[in-house]
Backbone as CSV, one residue per row, in Angstrom:
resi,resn,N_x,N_y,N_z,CA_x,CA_y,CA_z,C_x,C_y,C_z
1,UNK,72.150,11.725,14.211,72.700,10.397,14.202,74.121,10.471,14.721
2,UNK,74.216,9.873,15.293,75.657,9.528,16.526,76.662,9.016,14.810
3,UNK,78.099,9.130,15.412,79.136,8.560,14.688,79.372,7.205,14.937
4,UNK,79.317,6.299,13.810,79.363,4.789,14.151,78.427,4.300,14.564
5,UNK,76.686,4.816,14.756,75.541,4.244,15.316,75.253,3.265,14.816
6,UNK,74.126,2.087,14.585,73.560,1.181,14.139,72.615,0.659,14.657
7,UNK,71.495,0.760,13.854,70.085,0.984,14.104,69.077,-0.789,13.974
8,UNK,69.092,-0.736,14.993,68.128,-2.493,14.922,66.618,-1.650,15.068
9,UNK,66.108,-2.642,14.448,64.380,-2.674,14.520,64.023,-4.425,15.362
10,UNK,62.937,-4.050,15.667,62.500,-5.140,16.667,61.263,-5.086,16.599
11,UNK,60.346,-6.328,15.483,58.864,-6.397,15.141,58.288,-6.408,16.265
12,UNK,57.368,-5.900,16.776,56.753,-6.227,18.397,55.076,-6.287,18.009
13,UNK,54.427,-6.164,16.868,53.111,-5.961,16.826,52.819,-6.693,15.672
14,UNK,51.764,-7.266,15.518,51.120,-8.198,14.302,49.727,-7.387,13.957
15,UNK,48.796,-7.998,14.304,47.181,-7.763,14.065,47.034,-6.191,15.303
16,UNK,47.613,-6.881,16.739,47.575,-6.398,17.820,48.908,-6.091,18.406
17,UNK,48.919,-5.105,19.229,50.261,-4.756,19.821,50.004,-5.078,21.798
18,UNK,50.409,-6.169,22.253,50.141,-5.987,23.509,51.524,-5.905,24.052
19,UNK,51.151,-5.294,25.144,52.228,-4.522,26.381,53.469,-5.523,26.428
20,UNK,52.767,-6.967,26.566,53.975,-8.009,26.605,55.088,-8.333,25.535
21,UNK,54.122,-8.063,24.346,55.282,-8.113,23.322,56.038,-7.248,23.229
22,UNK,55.610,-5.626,22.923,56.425,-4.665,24.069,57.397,-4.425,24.314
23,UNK,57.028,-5.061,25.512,58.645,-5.261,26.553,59.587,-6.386,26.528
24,UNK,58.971,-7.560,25.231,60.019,-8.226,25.253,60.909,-7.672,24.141
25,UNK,60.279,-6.792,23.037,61.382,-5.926,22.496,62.047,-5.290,23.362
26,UNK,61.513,-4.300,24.466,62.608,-3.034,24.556,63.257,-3.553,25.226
27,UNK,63.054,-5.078,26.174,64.143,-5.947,27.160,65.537,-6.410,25.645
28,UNK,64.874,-6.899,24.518,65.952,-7.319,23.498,66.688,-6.402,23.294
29,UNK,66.354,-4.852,23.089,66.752,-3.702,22.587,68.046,-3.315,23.814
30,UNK,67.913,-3.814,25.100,68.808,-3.313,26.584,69.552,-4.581,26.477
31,UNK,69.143,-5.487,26.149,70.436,-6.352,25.859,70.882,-6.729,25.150
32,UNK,70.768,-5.976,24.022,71.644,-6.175,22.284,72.724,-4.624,22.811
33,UNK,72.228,-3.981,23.351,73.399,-3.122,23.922,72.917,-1.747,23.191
34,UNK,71.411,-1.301,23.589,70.847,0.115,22.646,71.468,0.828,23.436
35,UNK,71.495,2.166,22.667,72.258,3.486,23.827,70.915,4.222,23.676
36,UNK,70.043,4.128,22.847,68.611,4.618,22.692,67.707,4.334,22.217
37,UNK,66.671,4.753,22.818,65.515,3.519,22.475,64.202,4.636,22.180
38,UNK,63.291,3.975,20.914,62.284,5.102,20.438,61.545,4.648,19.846
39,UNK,60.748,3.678,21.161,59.306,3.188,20.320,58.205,4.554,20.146
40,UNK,57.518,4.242,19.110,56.563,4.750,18.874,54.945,3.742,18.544
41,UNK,54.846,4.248,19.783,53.205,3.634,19.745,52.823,4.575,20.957
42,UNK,51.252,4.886,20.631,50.259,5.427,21.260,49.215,4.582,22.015
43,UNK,48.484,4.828,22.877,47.206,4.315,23.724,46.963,4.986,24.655
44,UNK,46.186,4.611,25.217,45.294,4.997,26.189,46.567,5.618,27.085
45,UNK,46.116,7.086,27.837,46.940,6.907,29.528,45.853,6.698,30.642
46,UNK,47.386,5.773,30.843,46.997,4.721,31.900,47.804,4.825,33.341
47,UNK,47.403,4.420,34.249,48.733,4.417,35.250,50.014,3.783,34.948
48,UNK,51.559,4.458,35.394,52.648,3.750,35.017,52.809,2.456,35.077
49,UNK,52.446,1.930,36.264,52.304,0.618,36.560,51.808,-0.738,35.530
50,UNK,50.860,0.291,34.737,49.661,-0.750,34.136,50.542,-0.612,32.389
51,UNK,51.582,0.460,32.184,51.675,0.787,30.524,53.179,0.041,30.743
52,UNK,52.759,-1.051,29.563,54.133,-1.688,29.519,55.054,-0.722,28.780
53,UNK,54.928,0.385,27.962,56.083,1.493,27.547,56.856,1.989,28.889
54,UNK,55.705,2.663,29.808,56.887,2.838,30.715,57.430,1.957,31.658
55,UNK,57.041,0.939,31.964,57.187,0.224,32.473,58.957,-0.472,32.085
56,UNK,59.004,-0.697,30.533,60.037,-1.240,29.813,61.006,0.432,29.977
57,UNK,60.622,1.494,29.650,61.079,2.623,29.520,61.991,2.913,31.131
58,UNK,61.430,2.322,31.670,61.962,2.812,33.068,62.783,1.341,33.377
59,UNK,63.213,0.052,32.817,63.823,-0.537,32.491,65.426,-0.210,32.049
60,UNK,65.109,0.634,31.049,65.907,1.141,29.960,67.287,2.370,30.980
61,UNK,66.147,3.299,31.150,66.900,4.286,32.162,67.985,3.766,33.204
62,UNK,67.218,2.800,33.672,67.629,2.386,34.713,69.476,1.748,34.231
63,UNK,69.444,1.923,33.121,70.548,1.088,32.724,71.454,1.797,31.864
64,UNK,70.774,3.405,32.027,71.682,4.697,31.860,71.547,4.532,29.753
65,UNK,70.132,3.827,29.153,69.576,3.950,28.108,68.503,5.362,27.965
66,UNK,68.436,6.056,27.072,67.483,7.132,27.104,66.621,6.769,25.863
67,UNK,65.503,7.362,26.629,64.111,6.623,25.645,63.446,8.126,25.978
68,UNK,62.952,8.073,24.274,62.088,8.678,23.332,60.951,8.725,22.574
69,UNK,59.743,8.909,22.727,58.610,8.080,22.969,57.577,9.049,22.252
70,UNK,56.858,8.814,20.621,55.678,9.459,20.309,54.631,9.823,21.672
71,UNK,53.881,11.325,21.274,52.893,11.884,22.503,51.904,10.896,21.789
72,UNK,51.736,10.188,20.600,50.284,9.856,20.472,48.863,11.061,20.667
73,UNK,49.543,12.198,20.266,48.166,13.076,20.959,47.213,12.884,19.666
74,UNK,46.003,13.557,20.229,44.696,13.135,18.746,44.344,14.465,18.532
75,UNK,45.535,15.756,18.606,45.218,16.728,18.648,44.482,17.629,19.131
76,UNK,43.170,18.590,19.599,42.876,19.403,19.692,41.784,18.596,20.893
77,UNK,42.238,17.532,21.632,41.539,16.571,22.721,41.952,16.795,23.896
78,UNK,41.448,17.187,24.915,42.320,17.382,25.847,42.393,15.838,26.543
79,UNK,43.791,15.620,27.234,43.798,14.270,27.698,43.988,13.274,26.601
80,UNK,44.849,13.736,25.538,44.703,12.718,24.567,46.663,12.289,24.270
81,UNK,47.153,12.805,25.285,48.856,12.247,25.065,48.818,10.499,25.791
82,UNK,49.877,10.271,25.693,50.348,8.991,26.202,51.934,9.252,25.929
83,UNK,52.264,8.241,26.682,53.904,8.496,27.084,54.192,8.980,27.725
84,UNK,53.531,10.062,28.481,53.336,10.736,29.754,55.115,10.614,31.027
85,UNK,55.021,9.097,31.292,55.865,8.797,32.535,57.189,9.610,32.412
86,UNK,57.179,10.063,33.534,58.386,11.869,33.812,60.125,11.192,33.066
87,UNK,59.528,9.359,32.939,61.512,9.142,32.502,61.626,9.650,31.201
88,UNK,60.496,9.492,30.668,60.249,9.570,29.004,60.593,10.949,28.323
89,UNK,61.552,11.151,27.069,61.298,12.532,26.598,59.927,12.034,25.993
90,UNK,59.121,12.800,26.039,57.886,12.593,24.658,57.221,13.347,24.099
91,UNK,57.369,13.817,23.002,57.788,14.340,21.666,56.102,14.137,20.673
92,UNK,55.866,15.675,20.894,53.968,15.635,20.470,54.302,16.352,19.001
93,UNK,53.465,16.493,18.010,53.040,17.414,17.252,52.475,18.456,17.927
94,UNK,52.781,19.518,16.605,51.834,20.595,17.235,52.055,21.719,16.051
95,UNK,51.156,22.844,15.892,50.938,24.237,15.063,51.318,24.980,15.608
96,UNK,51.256,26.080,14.429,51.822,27.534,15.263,50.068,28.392,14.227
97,UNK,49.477,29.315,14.398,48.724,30.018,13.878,49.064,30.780,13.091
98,UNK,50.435,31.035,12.580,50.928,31.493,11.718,51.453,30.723,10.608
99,UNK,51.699,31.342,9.459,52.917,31.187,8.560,54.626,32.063,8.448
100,UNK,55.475,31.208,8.813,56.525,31.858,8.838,57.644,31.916,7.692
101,UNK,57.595,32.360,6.328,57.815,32.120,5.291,59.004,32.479,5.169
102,UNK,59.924,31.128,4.618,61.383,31.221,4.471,61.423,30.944,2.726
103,UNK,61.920,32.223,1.442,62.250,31.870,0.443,63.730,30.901,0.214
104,UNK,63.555,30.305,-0.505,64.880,29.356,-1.243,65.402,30.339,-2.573
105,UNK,65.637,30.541,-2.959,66.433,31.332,-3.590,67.419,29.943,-4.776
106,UNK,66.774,29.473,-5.734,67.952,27.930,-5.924,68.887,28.602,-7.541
107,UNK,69.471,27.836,-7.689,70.589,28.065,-8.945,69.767,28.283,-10.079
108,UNK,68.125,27.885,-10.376,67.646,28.388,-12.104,66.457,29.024,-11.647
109,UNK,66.846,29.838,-10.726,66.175,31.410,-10.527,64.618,30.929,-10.080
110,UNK,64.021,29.965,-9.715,62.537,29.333,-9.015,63.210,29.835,-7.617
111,UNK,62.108,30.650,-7.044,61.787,30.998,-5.990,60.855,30.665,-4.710
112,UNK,60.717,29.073,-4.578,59.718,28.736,-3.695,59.689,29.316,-2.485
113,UNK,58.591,29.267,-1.538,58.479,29.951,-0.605,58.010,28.391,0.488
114,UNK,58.861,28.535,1.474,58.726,27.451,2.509,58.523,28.063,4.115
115,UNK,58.584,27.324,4.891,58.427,27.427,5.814,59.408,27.430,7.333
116,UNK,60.143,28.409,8.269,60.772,27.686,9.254,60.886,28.437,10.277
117,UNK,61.325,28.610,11.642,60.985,29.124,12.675,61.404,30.479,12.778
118,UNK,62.933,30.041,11.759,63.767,31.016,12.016,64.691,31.247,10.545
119,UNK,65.135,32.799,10.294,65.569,33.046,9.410,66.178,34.525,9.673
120,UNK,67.716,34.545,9.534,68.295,35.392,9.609,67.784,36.542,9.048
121,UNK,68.111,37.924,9.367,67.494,39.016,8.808,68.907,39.213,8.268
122,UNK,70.277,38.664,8.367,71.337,38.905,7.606,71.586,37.753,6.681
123,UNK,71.056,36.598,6.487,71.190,35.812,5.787,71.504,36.205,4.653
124,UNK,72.838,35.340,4.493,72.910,35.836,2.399,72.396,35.558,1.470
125,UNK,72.195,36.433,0.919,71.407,36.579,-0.581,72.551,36.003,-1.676
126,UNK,73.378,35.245,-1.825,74.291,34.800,-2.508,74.103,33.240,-2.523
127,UNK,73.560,32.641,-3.833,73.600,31.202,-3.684,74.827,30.566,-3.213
128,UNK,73.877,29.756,-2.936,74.751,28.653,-1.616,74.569,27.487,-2.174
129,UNK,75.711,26.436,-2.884,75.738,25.062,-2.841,74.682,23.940,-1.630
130,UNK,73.994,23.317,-2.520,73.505,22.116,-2.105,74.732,21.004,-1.212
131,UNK,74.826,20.638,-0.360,75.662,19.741,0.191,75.165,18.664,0.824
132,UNK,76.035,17.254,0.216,75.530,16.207,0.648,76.880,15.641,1.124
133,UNK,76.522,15.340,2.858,77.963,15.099,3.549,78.302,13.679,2.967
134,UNK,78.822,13.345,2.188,78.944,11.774,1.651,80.214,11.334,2.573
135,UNK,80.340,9.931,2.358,81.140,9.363,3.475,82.831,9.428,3.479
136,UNK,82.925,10.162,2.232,84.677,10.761,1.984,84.458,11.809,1.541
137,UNK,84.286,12.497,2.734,84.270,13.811,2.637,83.436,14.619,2.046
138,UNK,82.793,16.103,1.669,81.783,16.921,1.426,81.897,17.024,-0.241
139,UNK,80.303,16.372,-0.332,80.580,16.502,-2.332,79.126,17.210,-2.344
140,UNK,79.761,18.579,-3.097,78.986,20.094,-3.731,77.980,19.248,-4.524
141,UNK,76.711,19.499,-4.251,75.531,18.973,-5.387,75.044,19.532,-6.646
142,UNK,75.465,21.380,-6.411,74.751,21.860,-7.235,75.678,23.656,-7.206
């Protein structure tokens, strides 16, 4: 989260979500003055032409906005992303076949075992305060 950001939402879907409603959000979203834009909705891929995401997405760019866009994938399908168009970052799930097990180590000696990509092989073994950056300054949790 940027310093000083502020985050609008913009209802665009009821029963149904069509392309038109859409883009009359991400057009509201480029002229309320977004610096980034991150719908998330999935469908079909389609040609650019025909998907009002990129269509609005390449709107956005164009106006030096960067857009961020769910893959919608259905997992283990091939041909199953959307968001596709090259302006778009778009941002899939995905596994690893492993478990990469990171312990927590917390202040009343429970030792859960979690998960993360990466974990120092020098990391300290010395509890470490909980920190919650609050808005005057850093207050110790624990």
């Amino acid at each position: 989260m940027a310093t000083l950001a502020h985050m609008a939402m913009y209802k665009v879907c009821d029963n149904t979500c069509l392309d038109s409603a859409i883009l009359v959000g991400m057009d509201a979203a480029i002229e309320d003055g977004a610096d980034v834009l991150s719908p998330s909705f999935d469908g079909a891929s389609v040609p650019f032409y025909k998907d009002g995401i990129a269509v609005g997405a390449f709107s956005a760019i164009q106006k030096g906005i960067f857009v961020s866009c769910s893959a919608g994938n259905a997992g283990l399908v091939n041909s199953s992303l959307s968001n596709e168009a090259p302006w778009i970052l778009t941002v899939g799930a995905s596994t690893v076949d492993r478990n990469l097990r990171a312990t927590v180590y917390l202040g009343n000696k429970d030792l859960p075992d979690n998960e993360s990509l990466f974990q120092s092989k020098d990391f300290p073994q010395d509890y470490m305060p909980l920190v919650y950056p609050g808005l005057k300054g850093v207050q110790h949790v624990a």
